[in-house]
C-alpha positions in Angstrom: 12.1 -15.5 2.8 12.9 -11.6 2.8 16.8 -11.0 2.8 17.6 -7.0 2.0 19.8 -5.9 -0.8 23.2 -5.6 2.0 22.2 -9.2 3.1 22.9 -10.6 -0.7 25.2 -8.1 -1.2 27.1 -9.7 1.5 26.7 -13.6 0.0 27.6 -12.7 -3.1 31.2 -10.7 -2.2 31.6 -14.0 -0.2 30.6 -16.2 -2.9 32.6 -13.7 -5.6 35.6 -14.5 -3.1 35.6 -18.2 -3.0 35.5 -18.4 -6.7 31.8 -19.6 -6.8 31.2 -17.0 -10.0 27.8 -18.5 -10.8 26.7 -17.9 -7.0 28.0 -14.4 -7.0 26.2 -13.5 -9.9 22.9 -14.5 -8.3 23.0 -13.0 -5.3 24.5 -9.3 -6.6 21.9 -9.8 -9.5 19.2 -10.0 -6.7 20.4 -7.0 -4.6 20.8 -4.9 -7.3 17.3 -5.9 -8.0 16.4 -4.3 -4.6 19.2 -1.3 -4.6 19.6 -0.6 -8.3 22.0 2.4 -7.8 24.4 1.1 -5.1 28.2 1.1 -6.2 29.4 -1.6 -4.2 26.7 -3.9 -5.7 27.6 -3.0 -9.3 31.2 -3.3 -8.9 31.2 -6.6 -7.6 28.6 -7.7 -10.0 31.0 -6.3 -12.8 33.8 -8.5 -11.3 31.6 -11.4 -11.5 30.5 -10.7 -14.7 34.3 -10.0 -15.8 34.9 -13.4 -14.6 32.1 -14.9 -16.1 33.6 -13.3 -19.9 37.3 -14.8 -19.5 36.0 -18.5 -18.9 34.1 -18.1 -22.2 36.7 -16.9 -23.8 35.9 -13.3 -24.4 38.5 -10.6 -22.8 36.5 -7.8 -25.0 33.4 -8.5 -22.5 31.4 -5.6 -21.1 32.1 -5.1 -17.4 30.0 -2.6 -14.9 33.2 -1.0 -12.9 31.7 2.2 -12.7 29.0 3.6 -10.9 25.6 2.3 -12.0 23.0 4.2 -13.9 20.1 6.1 -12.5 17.0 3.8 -12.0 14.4 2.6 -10.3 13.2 -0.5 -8.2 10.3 -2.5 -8.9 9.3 -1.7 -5.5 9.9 2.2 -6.5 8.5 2.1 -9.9 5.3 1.1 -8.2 5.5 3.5 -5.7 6.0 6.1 -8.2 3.0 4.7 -10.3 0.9 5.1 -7.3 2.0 8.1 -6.5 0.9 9.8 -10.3 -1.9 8.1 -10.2 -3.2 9.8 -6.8 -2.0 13.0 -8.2 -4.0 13.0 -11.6 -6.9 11.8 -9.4 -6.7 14.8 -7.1 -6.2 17.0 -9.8 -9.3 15.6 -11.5 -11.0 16.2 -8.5 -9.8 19.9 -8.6 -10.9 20.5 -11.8 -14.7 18.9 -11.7 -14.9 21.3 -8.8 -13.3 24.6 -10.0 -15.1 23.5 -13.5 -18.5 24.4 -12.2 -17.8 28.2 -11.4 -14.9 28.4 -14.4 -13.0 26.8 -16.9 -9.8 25.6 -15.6 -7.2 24.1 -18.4 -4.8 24.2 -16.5 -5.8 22.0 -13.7 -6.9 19.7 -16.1 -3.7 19.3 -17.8 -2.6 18.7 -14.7 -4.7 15.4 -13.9 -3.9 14.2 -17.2 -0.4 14.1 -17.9 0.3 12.4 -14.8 -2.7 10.2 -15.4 -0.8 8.6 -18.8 2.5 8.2 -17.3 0.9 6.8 -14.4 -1.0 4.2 -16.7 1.9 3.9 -18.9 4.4 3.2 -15.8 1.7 0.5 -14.5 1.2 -1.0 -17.8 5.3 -1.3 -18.5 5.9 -2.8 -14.5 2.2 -5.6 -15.1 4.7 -6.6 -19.1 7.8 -6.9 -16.7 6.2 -8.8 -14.1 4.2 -11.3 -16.5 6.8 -11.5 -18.3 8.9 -12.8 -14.6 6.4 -15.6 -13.8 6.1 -17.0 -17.1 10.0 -17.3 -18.0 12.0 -16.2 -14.7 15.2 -14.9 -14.8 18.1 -17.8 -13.5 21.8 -18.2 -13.3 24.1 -21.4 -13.7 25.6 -22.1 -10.4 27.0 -25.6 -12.1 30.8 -25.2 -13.6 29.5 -26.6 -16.7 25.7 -27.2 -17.7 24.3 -28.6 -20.9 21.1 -28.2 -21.9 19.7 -31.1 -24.3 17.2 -31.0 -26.6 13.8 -33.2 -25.4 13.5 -36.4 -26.9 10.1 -35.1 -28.8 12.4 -32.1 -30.6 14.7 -31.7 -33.5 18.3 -33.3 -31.9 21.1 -31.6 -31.9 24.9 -30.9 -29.8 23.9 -29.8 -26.4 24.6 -26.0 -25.5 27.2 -26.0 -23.0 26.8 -22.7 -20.2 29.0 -21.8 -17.8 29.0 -20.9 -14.5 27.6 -17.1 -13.7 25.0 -17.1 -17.4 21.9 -15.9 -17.4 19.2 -17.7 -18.7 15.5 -17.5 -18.8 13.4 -20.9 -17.7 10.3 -22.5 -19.0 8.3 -25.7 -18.7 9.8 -28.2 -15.6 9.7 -31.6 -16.5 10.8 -33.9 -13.1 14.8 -33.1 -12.9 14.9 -31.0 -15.6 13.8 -27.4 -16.8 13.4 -26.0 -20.3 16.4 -23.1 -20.7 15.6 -19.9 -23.1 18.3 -18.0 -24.3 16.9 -14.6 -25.8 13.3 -15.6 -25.8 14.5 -19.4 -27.9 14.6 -22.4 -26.3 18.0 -23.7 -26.3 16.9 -27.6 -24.4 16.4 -28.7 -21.2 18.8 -28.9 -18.5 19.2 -29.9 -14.5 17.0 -27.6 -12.4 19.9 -28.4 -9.6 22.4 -26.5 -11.7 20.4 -23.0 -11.8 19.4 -20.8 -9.2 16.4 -18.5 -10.0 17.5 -15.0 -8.7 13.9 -14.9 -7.3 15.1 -17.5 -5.0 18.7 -16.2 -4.4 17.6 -15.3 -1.0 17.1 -18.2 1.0 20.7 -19.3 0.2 22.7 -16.4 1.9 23.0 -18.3 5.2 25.0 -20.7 3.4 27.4 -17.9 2.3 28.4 -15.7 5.8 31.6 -13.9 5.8 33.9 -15.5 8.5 
Protein backbone atom coordinates (compact mmCIF):
# COMPACT_ATOMS: atom_id res chain seq x y z
CA UNK A 1 0.00 0.00 0.00
CA UNK A 2 1.57 3.49 -0.80
CA UNK A 3 0.30 6.27 1.63
CA UNK A 4 2.49 9.72 1.23
CA UNK A 5 4.32 11.33 4.02
CA UNK A 6 0.96 14.10 4.61
CA UNK A 7 -1.27 10.92 4.59
CA UNK A 8 0.76 9.43 7.91
CA UNK A 9 1.45 12.65 8.94
CA UNK A 10 -2.23 13.06 9.17
CA UNK A 11 -2.80 9.50 11.30
CA UNK A 12 -0.29 10.08 13.51
CA UNK A 13 -1.52 13.95 14.74
CA UNK A 14 -4.83 11.98 15.04
CA UNK A 15 -3.35 9.11 16.79
CA UNK A 16 -0.90 11.75 18.86
CA UNK A 17 -4.42 13.31 19.77
CA UNK A 18 -6.32 10.46 21.08
CA UNK A 19 -3.49 9.48 23.31
CA UNK A 20 -2.49 6.38 21.17
CA UNK A 21 1.45 7.47 21.76
CA UNK A 22 2.75 4.11 20.45
CA UNK A 23 0.53 4.71 17.15
CA UNK A 24 1.70 8.24 16.75
CA UNK A 25 5.19 7.31 16.85
CA UNK A 26 4.69 4.96 13.95
CA UNK A 27 3.05 6.73 11.70
CA UNK A 28 5.27 10.33 12.09
CA UNK A 29 8.35 7.78 12.26
CA UNK A 30 7.20 6.59 8.67
CA UNK A 31 6.53 10.06 7.12
CA UNK A 32 9.51 11.46 8.28
CA UNK A 33 10.96 8.52 6.57
CA UNK A 34 9.42 9.90 3.36
CA UNK A 35 9.76 13.91 4.20
CA UNK A 36 12.79 13.97 6.41
CA UNK A 37 12.98 17.84 6.69
CA UNK A 38 9.24 18.67 7.25
CA UNK A 39 8.59 20.75 10.55
CA UNK A 40 5.24 19.63 11.25
CA UNK A 41 6.37 15.96 11.09
CA UNK A 42 9.23 16.51 13.57
CA UNK A 43 7.31 18.50 15.91
CA UNK A 44 4.71 16.10 16.42
CA UNK A 45 7.09 13.26 16.47
CA UNK A 46 8.93 15.23 19.33
CA UNK A 47 5.59 15.45 21.14
CA UNK A 48 5.23 11.81 20.89
CA UNK A 49 8.44 11.10 21.74
CA UNK A 50 8.19 13.65 24.85
CA UNK A 51 5.29 11.54 25.80
CA UNK A 52 6.90 8.40 25.32
CA UNK A 53 9.97 9.89 28.05
CA UNK A 54 7.49 10.88 31.01
CA UNK A 55 5.73 7.40 31.05
CA UNK A 56 9.23 5.90 31.56
CA UNK A 57 9.98 8.03 33.89
CA UNK A 58 12.59 10.34 32.32
CA UNK A 59 11.55 14.28 32.21
CA UNK A 60 15.46 14.92 31.07
CA UNK A 61 14.41 13.04 27.67
CA UNK A 62 15.58 14.47 24.35
CA UNK A 63 12.70 15.98 22.41
CA UNK A 64 12.76 17.15 18.43
CA UNK A 65 10.69 20.69 18.98
CA UNK A 66 12.77 22.35 16.55
CA UNK A 67 13.16 22.30 13.08
CA UNK A 68 14.73 18.99 11.79
CA UNK A 69 18.13 18.66 10.39
CA UNK A 70 19.14 18.69 6.77
CA UNK A 71 18.85 15.22 5.15
CA UNK A 72 18.07 13.08 2.77
CA UNK A 73 15.34 10.32 1.80
CA UNK A 74 16.11 6.89 0.96
CA UNK A 75 14.25 7.67 -2.12
CA UNK A 76 16.69 10.84 -2.50
CA UNK A 77 19.82 9.30 -1.48
CA UNK A 78 19.30 6.96 -4.34
CA UNK A 79 18.46 9.48 -6.59
CA UNK A 80 21.46 11.37 -5.75
CA UNK A 81 23.65 8.04 -6.11
CA UNK A 82 22.36 7.69 -9.48
CA UNK A 83 22.81 10.91 -10.35
CA UNK A 84 26.95 10.84 -9.51
CA UNK A 85 27.23 7.92 -10.88
CA UNK A 86 25.87 9.13 -14.43
CA UNK A 87 28.09 12.11 -14.02
CA UNK A 88 31.46 10.28 -13.33
CA UNK A 89 30.41 8.09 -16.24
CA UNK A 90 29.99 11.02 -18.67
CA UNK A 91 32.95 12.52 -17.50
CA UNK A 92 34.86 9.27 -18.06
CA UNK A 93 33.48 9.27 -21.34
CA UNK A 94 34.89 12.95 -21.88
CA UNK A 95 38.10 12.09 -20.85
CA UNK A 96 38.78 8.61 -23.04
CA UNK A 97 37.73 10.98 -25.84
CA UNK A 98 39.70 14.27 -25.17
CA UNK A 99 42.60 11.72 -23.92
CA UNK A 100 43.37 10.68 -27.47
CA UNK A 101 44.33 14.23 -28.84
CA UNK A 102 45.59 15.51 -25.11
CA UNK A 103 45.99 14.91 -21.70
CA UNK A 104 43.09 16.07 -19.68
CA UNK A 105 43.47 15.86 -15.70
CA UNK A 106 41.07 17.70 -15.13
CA UNK A 107 38.26 15.91 -16.68
CA UNK A 108 39.43 12.97 -15.14
CA UNK A 109 39.24 14.30 -11.76
CA UNK A 110 36.10 15.05 -12.61
CA UNK A 111 34.74 11.29 -13.33
CA UNK A 112 36.42 10.22 -10.33
CA UNK A 113 35.48 12.03 -7.45
CA UNK A 114 32.01 11.67 -8.16
CA UNK A 115 32.55 8.14 -9.07
CA UNK A 116 33.70 7.30 -5.15
CA UNK A 117 30.96 9.20 -3.57
CA UNK A 118 28.70 7.67 -5.90
CA UNK A 119 30.00 4.15 -4.83
CA UNK A 120 30.39 5.12 -1.35
CA UNK A 121 26.62 6.67 -1.18
CA UNK A 122 25.36 3.17 -2.86
CA UNK A 123 27.40 1.08 -0.66
CA UNK A 124 26.14 3.06 2.79
CA UNK A 125 22.06 3.06 1.32
CA UNK A 126 22.72 -1.45 0.08
CA UNK A 127 24.25 -1.57 4.69
CA UNK A 128 21.01 0.47 5.50
CA UNK A 129 18.76 -1.41 3.54
CA UNK A 130 20.14 -5.10 4.45
CA UNK A 131 20.45 -4.08 7.52
CA UNK A 132 16.05 -3.08 7.20
CA UNK A 133 15.10 -6.61 6.08
CA UNK A 134 17.10 -8.60 8.34
CA UNK A 135 16.10 -6.65 11.74
CA UNK A 136 13.23 -4.05 10.71
CA UNK A 137 12.67 -1.17 12.60
CA UNK A 138 9.12 -1.55 14.94
CA UNK A 139 7.26 0.36 17.62
CA UNK A 140 5.02 -0.90 20.64
CA UNK A 141 1.54 0.06 19.95
CA UNK A 142 0.62 -2.16 23.30
CA UNK A 143 0.49 0.05 26.72
CA UNK A 144 2.70 -2.45 28.22
CA UNK A 145 4.66 -5.31 26.32
CA UNK A 146 7.11 -7.84 27.81
CA UNK A 147 9.34 -9.64 26.00
CA UNK A 148 10.33 -13.16 27.54
CA UNK A 149 13.12 -14.98 27.14
CA UNK A 150 12.52 -18.45 24.78
CA UNK A 151 12.30 -21.44 26.73
CA UNK A 152 15.72 -22.78 24.96
CA UNK A 153 17.62 -19.42 26.54
CA UNK A 154 19.17 -18.32 29.84
CA UNK A 155 15.74 -17.13 31.97
CA UNK A 156 15.40 -14.21 33.34
CA UNK A 157 12.58 -11.03 34.43
CA UNK A 158 10.93 -10.03 31.27
CA UNK A 159 11.80 -6.49 29.78
CA UNK A 160 8.78 -4.50 30.17
CA UNK A 161 8.40 -1.55 26.98
CA UNK A 162 6.09 0.93 26.72
CA UNK A 163 4.00 2.21 24.38
CA UNK A 164 5.79 4.57 21.51
CA UNK A 165 9.68 2.29 21.89
CA UNK A 166 11.48 1.45 19.26
CA UNK A 167 12.68 -1.80 18.83
CA UNK A 168 14.38 -3.83 16.15
CA UNK A 169 12.75 -7.53 15.30
CA UNK A 170 14.17 -10.82 14.47
CA UNK A 171 13.20 -14.47 14.17
CA UNK A 172 9.03 -14.95 14.20
CA UNK A 173 8.06 -17.90 16.00
CA UNK A 174 3.91 -18.37 15.54
CA UNK A 175 2.47 -15.32 17.96
CA UNK A 176 5.54 -14.16 18.89
CA UNK A 177 8.75 -12.21 17.46
CA UNK A 178 12.27 -12.00 18.73
CA UNK A 179 12.83 -8.05 20.03
CA UNK A 180 16.53 -6.46 19.68
CA UNK A 181 17.22 -3.60 21.65
CA UNK A 182 20.68 -2.07 20.30
CA UNK A 183 21.63 -4.96 18.11
CA UNK A 184 20.89 -7.63 21.62
CA UNK A 185 18.15 -9.68 21.88
CA UNK A 186 16.18 -8.67 24.81
CA UNK A 187 13.24 -12.08 24.33
CA UNK A 188 10.39 -12.59 22.48
CA UNK A 189 7.25 -10.81 22.65
CA UNK A 190 3.51 -10.63 20.88
CA UNK A 191 3.90 -9.64 17.11
CA UNK A 192 0.15 -7.98 17.82
CA UNK A 193 1.70 -5.47 20.10
CA UNK A 194 4.28 -3.95 17.45
CA UNK A 195 3.69 -2.27 14.42
CA UNK A 196 6.72 -2.31 11.89
CA UNK A 197 7.00 1.31 10.57
CA UNK A 198 7.40 -0.42 7.14
CA UNK A 199 3.88 -1.40 7.59
CA UNK A 200 2.59 1.91 9.23
CA UNK A 201 0.83 2.65 6.12
CA UNK A 202 -1.97 0.46 5.65
CA UNK A 203 -3.32 1.45 9.10
CA UNK A 204 -3.96 5.29 8.38
CA UNK A 205 -7.62 4.53 7.31
CA UNK A 206 -8.24 3.50 10.71
CA UNK A 207 -6.93 6.88 12.04
CA UNK A 208 -8.97 9.93 9.77
CA UNK A 209 -9.44 13.21 11.38
CA UNK A 210 -13.25 13.77 11.95
Amino acid sequence: MTVDASALYNAGSVALEQGRIGEAVAFLTAAQRLDPRAADIARNLGLAEARVHVGRGDDSGPTRLGPPPPTLSMGEAWWLASLLLAVAAVAHAAWAFRSRTAPRLGVRAVAIVPAVLGTLLVAGLSIVAFGERAHPEAVVVAPLLEARRGADEAQGPPVLLRAGERVRLGRAAGADVEVRLGGTSIGWAAREGLWRVSDAPRYTTEFKAR
